[in-house]
PDB file of N, CA, C and O in Angstrom, chain B, residues numbered from 101:
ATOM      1  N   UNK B 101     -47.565 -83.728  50.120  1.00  0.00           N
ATOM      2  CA  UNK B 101     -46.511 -84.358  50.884  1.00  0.00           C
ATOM      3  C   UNK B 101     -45.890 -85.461  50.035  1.00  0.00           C
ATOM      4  O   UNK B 101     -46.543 -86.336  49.465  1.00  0.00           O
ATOM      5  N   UNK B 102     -43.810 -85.264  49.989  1.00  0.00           N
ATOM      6  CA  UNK B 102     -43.641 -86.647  49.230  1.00  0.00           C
ATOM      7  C   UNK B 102     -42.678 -87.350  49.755  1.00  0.00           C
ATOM      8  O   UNK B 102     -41.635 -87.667  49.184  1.00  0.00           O
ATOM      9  N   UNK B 103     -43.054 -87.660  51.043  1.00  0.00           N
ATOM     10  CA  UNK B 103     -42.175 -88.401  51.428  1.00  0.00           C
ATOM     11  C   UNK B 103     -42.368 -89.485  51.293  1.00  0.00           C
ATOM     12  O   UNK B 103     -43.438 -90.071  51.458  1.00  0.00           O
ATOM     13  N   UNK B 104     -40.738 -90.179  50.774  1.00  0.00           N
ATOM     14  CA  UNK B 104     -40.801 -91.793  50.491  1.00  0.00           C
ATOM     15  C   UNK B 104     -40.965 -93.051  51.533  1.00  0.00           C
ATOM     16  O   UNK B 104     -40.421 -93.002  52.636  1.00  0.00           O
ATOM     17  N   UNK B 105     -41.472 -93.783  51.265  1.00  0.00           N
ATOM     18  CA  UNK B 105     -41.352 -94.940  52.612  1.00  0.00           C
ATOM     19  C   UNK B 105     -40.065 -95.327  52.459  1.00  0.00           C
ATOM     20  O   UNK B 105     -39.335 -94.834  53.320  1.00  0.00           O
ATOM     21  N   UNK B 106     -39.572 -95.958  51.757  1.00  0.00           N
ATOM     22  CA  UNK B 106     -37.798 -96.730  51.502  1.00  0.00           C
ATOM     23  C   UNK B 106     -36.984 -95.212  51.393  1.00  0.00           C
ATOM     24  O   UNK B 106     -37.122 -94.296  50.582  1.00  0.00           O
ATOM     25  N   UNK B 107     -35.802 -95.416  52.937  1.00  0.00           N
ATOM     26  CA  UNK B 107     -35.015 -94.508  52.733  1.00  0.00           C
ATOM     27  C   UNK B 107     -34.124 -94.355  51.305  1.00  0.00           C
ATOM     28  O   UNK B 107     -34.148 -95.249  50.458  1.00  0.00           O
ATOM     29  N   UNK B 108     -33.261 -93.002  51.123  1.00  0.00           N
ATOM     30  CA  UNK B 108     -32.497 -93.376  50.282  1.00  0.00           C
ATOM     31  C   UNK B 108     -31.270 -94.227  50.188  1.00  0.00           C
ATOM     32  O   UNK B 108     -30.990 -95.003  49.274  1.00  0.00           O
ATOM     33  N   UNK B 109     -30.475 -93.928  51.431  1.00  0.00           N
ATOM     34  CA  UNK B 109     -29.184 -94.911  51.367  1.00  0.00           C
ATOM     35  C   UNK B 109     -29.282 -95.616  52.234  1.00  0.00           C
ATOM     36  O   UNK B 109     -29.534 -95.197  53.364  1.00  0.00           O
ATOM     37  N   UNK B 110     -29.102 -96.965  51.944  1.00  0.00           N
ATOM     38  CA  UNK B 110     -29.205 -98.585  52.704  1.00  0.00           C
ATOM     39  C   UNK B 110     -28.757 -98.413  54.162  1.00  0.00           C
ATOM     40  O   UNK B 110     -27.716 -97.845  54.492  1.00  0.00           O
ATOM     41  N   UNK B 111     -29.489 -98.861  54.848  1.00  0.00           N
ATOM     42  CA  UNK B 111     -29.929 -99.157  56.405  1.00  0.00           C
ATOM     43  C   UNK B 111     -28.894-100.014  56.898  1.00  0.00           C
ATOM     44  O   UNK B 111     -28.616-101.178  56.613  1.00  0.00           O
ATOM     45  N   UNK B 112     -28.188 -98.894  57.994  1.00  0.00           N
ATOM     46  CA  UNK B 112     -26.884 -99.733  58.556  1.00  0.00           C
ATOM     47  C   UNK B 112     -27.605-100.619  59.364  1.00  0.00           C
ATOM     48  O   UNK B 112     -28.689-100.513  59.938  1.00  0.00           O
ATOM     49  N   UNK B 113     -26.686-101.612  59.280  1.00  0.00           N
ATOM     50  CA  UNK B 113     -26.538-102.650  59.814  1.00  0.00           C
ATOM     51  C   UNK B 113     -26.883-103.411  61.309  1.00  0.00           C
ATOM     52  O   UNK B 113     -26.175-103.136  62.278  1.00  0.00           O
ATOM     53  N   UNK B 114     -28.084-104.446  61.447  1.00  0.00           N
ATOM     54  CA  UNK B 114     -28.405-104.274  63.108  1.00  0.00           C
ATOM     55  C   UNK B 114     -27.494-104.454  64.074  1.00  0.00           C
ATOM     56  O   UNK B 114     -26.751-105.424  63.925  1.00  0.00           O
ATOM     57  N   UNK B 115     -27.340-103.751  65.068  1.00  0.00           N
ATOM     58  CA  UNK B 115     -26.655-104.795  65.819  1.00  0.00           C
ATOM     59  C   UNK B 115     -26.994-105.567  66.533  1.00  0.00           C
ATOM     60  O   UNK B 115     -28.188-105.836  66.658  1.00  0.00           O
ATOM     61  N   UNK B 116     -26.090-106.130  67.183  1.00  0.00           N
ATOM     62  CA  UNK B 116     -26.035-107.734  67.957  1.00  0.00           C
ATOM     63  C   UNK B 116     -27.581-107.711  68.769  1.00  0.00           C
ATOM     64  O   UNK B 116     -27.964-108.879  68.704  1.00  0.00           O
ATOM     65  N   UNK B 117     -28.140-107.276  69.160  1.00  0.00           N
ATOM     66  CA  UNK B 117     -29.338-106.950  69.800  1.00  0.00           C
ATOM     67  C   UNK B 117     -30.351-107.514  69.234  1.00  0.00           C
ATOM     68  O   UNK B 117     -31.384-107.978  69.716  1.00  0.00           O
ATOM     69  N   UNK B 118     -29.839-107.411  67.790  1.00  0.00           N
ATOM     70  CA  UNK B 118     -31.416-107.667  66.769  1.00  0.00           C
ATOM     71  C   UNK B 118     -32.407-106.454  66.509  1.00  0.00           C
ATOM     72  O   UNK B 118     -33.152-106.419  65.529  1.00  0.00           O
ATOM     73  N   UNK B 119     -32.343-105.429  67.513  1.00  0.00           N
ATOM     74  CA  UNK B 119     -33.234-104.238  67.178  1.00  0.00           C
ATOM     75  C   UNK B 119     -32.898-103.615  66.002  1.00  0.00           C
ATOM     76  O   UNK B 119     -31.966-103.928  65.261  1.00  0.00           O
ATOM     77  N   UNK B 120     -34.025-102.340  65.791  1.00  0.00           N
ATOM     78  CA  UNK B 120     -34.032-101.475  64.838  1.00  0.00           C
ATOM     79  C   UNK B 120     -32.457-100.824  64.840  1.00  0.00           C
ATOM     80  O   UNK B 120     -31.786-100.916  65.868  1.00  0.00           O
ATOM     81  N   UNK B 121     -31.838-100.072  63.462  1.00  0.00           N
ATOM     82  CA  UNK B 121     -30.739 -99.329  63.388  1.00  0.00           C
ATOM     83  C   UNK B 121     -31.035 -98.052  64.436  1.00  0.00           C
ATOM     84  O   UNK B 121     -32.249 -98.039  64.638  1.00  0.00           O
ATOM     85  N   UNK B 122     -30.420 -97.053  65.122  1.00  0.00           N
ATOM     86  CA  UNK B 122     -30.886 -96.457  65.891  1.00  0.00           C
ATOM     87  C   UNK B 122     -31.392 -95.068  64.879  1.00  0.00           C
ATOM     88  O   UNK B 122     -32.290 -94.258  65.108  1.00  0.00           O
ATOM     89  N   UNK B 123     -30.785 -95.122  64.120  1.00  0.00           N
ATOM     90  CA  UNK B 123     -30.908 -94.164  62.912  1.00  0.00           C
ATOM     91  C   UNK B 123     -32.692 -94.472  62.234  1.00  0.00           C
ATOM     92  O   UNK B 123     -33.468 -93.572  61.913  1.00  0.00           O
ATOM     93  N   UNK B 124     -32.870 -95.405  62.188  1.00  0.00           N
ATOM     94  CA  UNK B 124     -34.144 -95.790  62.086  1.00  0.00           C
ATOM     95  C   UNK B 124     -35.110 -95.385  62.823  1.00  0.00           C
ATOM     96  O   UNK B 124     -35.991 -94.705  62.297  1.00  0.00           O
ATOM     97  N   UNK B 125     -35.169 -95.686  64.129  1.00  0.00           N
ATOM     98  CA  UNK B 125     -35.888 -95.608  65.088  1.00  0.00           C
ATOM     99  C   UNK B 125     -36.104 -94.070  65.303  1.00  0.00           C
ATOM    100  O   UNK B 125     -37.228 -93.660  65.592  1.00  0.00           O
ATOM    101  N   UNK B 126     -34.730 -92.960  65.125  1.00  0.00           N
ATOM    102  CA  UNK B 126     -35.085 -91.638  65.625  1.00  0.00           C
ATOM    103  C   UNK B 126     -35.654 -91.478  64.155  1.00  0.00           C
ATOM    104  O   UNK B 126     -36.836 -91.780  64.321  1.00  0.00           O
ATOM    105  N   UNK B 127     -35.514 -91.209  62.947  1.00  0.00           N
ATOM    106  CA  UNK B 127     -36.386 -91.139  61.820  1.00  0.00           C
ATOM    107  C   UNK B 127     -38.064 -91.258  62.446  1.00  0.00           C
ATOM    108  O   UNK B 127     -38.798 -90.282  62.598  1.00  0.00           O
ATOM    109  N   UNK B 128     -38.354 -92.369  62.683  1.00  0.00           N
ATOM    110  CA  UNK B 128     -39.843 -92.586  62.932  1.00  0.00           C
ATOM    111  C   UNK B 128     -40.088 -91.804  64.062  1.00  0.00           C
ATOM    112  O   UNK B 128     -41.089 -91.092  63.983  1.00  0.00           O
ATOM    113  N   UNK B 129     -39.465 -91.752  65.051  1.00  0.00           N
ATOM    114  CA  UNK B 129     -40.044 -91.040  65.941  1.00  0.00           C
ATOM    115  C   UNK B 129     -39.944 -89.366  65.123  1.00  0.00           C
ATOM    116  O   UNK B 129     -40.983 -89.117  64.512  1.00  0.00           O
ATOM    117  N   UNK B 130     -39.608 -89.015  65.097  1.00  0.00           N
ATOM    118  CA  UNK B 130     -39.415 -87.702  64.331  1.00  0.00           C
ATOM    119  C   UNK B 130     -40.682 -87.736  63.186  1.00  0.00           C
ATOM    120  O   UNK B 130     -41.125 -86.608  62.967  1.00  0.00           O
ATOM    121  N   UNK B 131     -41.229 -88.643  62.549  1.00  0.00           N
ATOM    122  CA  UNK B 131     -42.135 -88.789  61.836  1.00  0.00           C
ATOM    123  C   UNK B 131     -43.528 -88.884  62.658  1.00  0.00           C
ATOM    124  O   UNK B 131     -44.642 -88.476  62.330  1.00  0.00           O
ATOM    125  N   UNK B 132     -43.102 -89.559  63.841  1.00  0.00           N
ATOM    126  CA  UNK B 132     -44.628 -89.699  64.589  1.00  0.00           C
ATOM    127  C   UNK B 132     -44.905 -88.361  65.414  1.00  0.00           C
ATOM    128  O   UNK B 132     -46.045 -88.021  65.728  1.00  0.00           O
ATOM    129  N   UNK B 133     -43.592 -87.528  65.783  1.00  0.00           N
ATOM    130  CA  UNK B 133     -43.913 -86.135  66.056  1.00  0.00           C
ATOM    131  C   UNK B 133     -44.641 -85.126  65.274  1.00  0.00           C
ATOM    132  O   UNK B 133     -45.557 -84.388  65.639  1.00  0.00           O
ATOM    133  N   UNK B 134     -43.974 -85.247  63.948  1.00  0.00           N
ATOM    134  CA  UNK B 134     -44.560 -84.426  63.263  1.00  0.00           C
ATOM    135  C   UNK B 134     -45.877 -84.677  62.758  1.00  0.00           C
ATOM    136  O   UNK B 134     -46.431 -83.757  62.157  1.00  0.00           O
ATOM    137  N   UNK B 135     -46.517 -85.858  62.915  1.00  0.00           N
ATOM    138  CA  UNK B 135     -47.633 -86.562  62.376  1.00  0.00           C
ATOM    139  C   UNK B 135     -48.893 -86.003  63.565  1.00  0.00           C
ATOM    140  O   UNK B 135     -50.042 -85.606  63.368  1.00  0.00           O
ATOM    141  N   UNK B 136     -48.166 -86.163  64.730  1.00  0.00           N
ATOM    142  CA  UNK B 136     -49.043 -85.666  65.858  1.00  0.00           C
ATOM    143  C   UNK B 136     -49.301 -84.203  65.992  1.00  0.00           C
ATOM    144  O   UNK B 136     -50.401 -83.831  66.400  1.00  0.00           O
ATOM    145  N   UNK B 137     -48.041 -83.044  65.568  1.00  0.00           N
ATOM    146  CA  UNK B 137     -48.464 -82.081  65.455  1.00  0.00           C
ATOM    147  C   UNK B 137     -49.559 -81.740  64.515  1.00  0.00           C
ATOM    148  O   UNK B 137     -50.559 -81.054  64.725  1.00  0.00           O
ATOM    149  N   UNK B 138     -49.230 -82.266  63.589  1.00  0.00           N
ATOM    150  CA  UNK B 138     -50.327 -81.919  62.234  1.00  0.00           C
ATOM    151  C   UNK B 138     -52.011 -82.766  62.461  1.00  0.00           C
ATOM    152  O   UNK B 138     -52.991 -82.371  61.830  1.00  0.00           O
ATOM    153  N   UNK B 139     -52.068 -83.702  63.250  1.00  0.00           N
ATOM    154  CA  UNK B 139     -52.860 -83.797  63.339  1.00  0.00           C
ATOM    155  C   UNK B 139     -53.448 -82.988  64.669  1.00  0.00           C
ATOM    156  O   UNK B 139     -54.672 -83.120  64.656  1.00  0.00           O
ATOM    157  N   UNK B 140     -53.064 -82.284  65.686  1.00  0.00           N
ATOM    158  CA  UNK B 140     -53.476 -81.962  66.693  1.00  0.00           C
ATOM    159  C   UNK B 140     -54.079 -80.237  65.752  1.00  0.00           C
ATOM    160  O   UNK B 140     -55.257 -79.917  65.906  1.00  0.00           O
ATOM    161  N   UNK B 141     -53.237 -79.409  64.951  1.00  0.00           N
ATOM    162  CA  UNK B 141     -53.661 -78.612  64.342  1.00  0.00           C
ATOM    163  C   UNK B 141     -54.839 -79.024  63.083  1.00  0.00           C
ATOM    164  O   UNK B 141     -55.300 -78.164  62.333  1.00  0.00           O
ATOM    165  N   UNK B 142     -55.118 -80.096  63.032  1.00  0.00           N
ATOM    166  CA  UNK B 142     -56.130 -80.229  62.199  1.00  0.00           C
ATOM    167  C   UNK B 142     -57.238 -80.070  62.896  1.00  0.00           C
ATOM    168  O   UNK B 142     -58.243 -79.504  62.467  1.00  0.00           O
ATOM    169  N   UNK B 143     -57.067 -80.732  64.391  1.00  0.00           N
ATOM    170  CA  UNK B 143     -57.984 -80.756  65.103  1.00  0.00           C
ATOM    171  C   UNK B 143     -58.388 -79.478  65.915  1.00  0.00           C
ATOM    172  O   UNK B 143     -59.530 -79.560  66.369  1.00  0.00           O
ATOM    173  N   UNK B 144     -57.817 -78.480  66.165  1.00  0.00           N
ATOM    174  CA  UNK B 144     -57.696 -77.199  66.463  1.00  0.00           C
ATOM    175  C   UNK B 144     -58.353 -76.320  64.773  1.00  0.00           C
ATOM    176  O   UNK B 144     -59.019 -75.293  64.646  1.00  0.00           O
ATOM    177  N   UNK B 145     -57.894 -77.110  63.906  1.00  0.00           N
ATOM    178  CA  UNK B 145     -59.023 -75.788  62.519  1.00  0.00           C
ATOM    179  C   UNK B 145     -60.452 -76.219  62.769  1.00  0.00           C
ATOM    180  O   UNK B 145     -61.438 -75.517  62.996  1.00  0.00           O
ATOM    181  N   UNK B 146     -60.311 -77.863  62.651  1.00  0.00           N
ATOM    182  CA  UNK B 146     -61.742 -78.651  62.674  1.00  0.00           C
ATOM    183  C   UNK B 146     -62.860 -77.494  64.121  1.00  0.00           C
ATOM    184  O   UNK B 146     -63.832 -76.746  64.015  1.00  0.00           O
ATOM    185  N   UNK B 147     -62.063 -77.918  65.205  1.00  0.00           N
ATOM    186  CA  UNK B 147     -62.739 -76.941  66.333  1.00  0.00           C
ATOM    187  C   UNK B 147     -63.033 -75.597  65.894  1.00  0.00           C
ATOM    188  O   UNK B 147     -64.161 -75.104  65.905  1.00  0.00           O
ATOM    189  N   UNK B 148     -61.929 -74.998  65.490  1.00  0.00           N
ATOM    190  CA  UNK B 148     -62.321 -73.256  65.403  1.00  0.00           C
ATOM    191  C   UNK B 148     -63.700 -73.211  64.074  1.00  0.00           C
ATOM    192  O   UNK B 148     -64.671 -72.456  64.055  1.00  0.00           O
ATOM    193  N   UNK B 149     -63.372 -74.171  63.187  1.00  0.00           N
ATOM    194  CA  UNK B 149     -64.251 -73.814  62.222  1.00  0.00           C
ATOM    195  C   UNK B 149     -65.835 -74.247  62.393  1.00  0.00           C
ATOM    196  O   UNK B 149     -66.648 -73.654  61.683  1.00  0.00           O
ATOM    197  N   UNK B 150     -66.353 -75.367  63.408  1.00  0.00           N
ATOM    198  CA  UNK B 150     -67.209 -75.864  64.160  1.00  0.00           C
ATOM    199  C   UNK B 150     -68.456 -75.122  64.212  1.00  0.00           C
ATOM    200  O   UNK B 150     -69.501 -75.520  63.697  1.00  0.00           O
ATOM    201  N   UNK B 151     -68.316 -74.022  64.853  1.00  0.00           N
ATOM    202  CA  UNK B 151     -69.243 -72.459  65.326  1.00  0.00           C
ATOM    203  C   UNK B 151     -69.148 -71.803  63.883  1.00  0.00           C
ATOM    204  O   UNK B 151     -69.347 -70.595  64.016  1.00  0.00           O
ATOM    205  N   UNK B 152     -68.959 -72.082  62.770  1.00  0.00           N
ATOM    206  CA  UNK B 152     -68.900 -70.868  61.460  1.00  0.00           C
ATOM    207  C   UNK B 152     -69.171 -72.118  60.785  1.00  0.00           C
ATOM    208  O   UNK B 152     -68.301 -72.934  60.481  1.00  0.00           O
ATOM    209  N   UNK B 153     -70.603 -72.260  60.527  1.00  0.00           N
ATOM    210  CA  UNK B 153     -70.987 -73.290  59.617  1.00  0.00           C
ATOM    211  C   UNK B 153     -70.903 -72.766  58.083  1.00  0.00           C
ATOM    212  O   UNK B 153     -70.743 -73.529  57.130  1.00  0.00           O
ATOM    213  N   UNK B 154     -71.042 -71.253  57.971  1.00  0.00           N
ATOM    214  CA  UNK B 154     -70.941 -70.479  56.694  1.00  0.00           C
ATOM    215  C   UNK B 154     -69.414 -70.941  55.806  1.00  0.00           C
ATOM    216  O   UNK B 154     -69.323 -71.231  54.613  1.00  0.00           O
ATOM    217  N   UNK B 155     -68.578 -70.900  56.595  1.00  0.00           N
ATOM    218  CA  UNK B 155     -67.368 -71.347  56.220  1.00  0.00           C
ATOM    219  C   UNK B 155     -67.155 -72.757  55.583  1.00  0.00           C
ATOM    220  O   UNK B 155     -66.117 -72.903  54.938  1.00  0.00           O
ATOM    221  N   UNK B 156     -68.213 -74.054  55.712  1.00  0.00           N
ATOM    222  CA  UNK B 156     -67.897 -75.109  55.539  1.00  0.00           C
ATOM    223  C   UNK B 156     -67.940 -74.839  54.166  1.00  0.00           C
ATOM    224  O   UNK B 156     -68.297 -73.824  53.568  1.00  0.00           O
ATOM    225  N   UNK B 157     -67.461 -76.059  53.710  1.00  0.00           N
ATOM    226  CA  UNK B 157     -67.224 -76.464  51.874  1.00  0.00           C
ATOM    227  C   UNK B 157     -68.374 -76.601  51.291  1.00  0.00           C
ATOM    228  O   UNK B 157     -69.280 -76.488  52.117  1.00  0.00           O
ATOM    229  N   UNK B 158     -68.800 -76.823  50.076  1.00  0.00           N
ATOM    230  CA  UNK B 158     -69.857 -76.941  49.771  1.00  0.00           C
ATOM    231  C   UNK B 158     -70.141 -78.509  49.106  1.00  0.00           C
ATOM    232  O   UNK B 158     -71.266 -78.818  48.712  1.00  0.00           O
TER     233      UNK B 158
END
């Protein structure tokens, strides 16, 4: 995986609010989705592979 932490092109501007750019905010969420899928399928191999100890690494 290579995703960068610092986007590439500079982070519009806050507005008056003071919050995050909104462009920001859907980025991360979109990152914490995909973070949750991948970990929920890790946790679904971890399970299936559980019962097949033959299979573990050595």
């Amino acid at each position: 995986m290579s995703q960068e932490a610092a986007p590439e092109q500079p982070l519009p501007s806050q507005g008056p609010s003071g919050g995050a750019p909104k462009g920001l905010l859907q980025q991360m969420e979109e990152l914490m989705a995909a973070l949750t899928a991948d970990l929920s399928q890790l946790d679904a191999d971890l399970q299936s592979s559980a019962g097949r100890p033959e299979d573990t690494p050595a």
